[in-house]
N, C-alpha and C positions, 0 to 999 in steps of 0.2 A: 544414422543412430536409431535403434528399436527408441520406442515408448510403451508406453502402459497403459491399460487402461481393464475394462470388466463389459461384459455385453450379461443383459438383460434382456428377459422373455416373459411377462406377467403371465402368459396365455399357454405357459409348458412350465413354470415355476421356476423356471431359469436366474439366476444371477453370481455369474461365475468372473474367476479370474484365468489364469493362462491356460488351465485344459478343464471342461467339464464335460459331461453328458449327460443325455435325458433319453428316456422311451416315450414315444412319442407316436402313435398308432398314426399308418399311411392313411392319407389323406387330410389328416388334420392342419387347418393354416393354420401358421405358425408367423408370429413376428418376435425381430428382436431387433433391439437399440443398443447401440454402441455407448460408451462410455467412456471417453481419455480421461484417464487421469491429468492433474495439474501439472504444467510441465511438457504435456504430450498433446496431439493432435491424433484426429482420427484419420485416417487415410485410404481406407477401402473396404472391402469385402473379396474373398475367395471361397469358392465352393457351392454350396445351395444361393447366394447370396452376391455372386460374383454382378447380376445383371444388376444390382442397385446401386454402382459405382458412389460416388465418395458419400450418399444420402446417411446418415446417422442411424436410419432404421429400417428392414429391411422386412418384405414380407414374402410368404413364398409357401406352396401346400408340400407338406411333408411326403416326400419320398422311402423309400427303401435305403438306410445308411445313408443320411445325406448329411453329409459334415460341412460346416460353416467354418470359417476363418474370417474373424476381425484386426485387421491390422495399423496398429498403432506406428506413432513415428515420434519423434522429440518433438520439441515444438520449440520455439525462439529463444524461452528463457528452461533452463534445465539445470541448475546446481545438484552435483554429485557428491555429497561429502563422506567422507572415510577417514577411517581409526587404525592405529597400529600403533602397538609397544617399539619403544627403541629395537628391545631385541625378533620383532615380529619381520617374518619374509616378505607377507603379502598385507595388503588392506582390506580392511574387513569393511563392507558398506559398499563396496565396488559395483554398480549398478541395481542397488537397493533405493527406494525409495521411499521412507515414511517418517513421523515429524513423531514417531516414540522410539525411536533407536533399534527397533525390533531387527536382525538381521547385521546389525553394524556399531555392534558393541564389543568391547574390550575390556576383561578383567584383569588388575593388579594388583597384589599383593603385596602387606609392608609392615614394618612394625614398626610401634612409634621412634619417633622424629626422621623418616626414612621421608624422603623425595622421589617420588613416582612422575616419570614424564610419560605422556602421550603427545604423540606427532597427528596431527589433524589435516586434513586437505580437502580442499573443493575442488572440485576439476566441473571446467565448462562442458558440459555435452548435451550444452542446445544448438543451436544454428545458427547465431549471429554472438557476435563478443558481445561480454557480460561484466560485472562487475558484482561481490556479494557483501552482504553484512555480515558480520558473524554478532552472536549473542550467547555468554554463557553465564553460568552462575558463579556467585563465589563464594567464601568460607562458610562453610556451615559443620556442624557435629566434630566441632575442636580438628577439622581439616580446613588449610590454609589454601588459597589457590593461587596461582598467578597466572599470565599467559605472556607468552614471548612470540616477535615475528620469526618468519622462517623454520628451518631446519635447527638451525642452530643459530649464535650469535646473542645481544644481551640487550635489544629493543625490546621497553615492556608495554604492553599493548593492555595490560590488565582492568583498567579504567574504562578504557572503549570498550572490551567487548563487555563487561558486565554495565555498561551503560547501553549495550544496543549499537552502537556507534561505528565500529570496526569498521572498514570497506576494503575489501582488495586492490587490487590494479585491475583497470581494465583486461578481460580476457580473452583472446579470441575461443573460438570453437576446440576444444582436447588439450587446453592449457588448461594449468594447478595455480594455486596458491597453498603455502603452510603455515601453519602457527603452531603452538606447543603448549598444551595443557599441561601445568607441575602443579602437582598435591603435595605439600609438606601435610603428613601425621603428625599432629600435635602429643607432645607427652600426656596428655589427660584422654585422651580418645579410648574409647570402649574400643577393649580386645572383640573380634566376633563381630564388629559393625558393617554392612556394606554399602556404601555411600555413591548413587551415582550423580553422575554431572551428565543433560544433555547440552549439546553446543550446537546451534541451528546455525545453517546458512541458507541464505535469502536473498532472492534473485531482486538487485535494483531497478531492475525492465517492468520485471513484474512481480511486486512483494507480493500477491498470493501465492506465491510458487514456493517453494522451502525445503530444505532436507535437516535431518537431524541425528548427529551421532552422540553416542554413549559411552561416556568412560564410569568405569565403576572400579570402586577403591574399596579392598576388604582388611582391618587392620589385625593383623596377627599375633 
């Protein structure tokens, strides 16, 4: 499984994510440090930087085109979480990673007293089985919320996860779990409003680790 992460260069003004470049006049040392994001582990170097094998910072005098590759791996704990409408093909969040929904968010549409569900999922894609919490919010701006296990079915889990509490089943490595975000639109709701909900999930191995999706509710 890829990871993530940013390499850093104080001494070329470097601090990039999956592709950058810099001009950087031959002969100049040059160092950079790797950086995994949470969730990932660092695990080499390719190119100008091949000979510092798995060290975190690499130093090396600048050549003619000389391209570095840092490469990242999952690391042990790795929740994936992702969004989809009932009527959606794909998930959106699907190897996104960040704790403001940036990337893996979902907007829908309703007018009052309508029922908006979202389908929510974490998937393991760390490298040892996991287990996750989920955490969401609840009624706010005259919308109501509930949350149910699964796909479907009519276990309500609404209490745990707006207490933090939720936990999945143990998961090995590219197993899911789901649950179901429903918004009931209150009859008093401002037309024009857009309301979002983020819903974290959070690695029990290792609570610094976390992913965060976005549903967002516009009432029409």
């Amino acid at each position: 499984n890829r990871g993530t992460g940013r390499v850093s260069g104080a001494t070329v003004g470097l601090d990039c994510g999956p592709v950058c470049f810099a001009a950087v006049d031959a002969g100049t040392p040059v160092t950079l440090t790797a950086n995994p994001d949470p969730g990932s582990v660092f695990s080499g170097w390719a190119g100008a930087c091949a000979g510092a094998g798995v060290s975190t910072t690499c130093q090396f005098t600048m050549g003619e085109g000389a391209p570095v590759t840092a490469i990242f791996a999952a690391g042990p704990a790795r929740p994936d979480a992702q969004i989809r409408r009932r009527t959606d093909a794909t998930w959106a969040g699907a190897g996104v990673y960040n704790l403001t929904g940036v990337g893996q968010t979902r907007l829908s549409t309703g007018e009052r007293q309508d029922v908006l569900t979202f389908l929510i999922r974490v998937r393991n894609e760390g490298t040892k089985a996991d287990s996750y919490v989920l955490s969401g919010p609840g009624k706010t701006n005259r919308l109501s919320v509930g949350y149910l296990l699964g796909a479907s079915g009519a276990t309500d889990i609404t209490a745990a996860v707006m207490a933090g509490t939720h936990t999945t089943a143990v998961l090995p490595p590219g197993q899911a779990a789901v649950i179901r975000l429903r918004v009931t639109i209150g009859s008093w709701a401002k037309v024009g409003l857009v309301t979002p909900f983020l819903v974290t999930a959070r690695s029990v191995s290792d609570p610094t680790v976390a992913d965060v999706v976005r549903a967002r509710v516009k009432v029409v």
